[in-house]
C-alpha positions in Angstrom: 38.0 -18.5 -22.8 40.5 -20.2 -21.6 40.5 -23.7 -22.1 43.5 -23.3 -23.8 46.2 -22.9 -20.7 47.7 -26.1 -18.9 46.5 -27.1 -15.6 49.7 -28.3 -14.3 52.2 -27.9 -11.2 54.1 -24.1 -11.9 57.5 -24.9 -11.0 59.2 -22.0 -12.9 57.8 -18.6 -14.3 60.1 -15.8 -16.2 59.3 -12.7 -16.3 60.6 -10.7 -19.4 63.1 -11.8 -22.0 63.6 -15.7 -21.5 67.5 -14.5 -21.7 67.3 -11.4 -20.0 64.4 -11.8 -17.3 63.5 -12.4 -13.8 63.1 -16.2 -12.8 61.3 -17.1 -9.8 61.3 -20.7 -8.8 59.6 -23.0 -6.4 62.2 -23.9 -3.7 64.1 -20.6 -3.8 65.8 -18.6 -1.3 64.8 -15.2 -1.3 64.3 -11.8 0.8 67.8 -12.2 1.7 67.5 -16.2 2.7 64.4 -15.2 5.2 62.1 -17.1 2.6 61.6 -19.4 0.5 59.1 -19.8 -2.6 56.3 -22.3 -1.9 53.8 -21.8 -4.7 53.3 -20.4 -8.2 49.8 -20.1 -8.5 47.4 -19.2 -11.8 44.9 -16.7 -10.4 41.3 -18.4 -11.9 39.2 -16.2 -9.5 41.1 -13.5 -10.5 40.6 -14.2 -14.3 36.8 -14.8 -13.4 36.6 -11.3 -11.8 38.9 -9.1 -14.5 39.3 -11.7 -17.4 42.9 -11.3 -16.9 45.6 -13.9 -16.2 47.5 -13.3 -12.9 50.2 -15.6 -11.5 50.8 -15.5 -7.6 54.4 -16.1 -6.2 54.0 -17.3 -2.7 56.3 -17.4 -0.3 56.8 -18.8 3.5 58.7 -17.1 6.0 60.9 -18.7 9.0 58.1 -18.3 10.8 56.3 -21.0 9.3 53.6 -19.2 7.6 53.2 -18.7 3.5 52.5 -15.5 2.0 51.5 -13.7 -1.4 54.9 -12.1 -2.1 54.5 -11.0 -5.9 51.9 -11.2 -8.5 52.3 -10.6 -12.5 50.2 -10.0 -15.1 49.6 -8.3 -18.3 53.2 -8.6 -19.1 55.4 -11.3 -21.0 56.0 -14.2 -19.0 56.9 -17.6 -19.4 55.9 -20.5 -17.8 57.3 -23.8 -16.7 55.7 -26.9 -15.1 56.8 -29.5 -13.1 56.6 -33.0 -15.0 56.6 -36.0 -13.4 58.1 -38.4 -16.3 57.5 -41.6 -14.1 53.8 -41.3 -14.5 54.2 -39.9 -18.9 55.4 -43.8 -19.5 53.1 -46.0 -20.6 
């Protein structure tokens, strides 16, 4: 089951050590500034197949198009979503 896991916007996942790991976030550079992340992306047809949490790292080219760049799972990772604080106030 996995009721338990929030079904909010992944803006930031660590992989490792909080201190010590590797951060991917939404809006990055990366592969040498040829790409940027686009999405972090909980894998639910993936956890439906395996029963294992994945995390896809997505990331779009200069050529316009996205692609799945990195997965993780079955490793210590932490997660970090994006909040929107305008609509938390009541």
């Amino acid at each position: 089951m996995k009721e338990h896991i929030s079904k909010g916007l992944i803006r930031k996942i660590t992989i490792g050590d909080l201190k010590t790991g590797m951060s991917y976030v939404v809006g990055q550079p990366v592969m040498r500034g040829e790409g940027t992340i686009t999405d972090i992306i909980e894998d639910d047809a993936y956890f439906r197949e395996y029963n294992i949490i994945r995390y896809n790292v997505y990331v779009k080219k200069n050529n316009g198009y996205s692609y799945l760049w990195k997965d993780f799972k079955q490793q210590p990772i932490a997660i970090e979503y994006n909040i929107n604080y305008e609509n938390l106030e009541g």
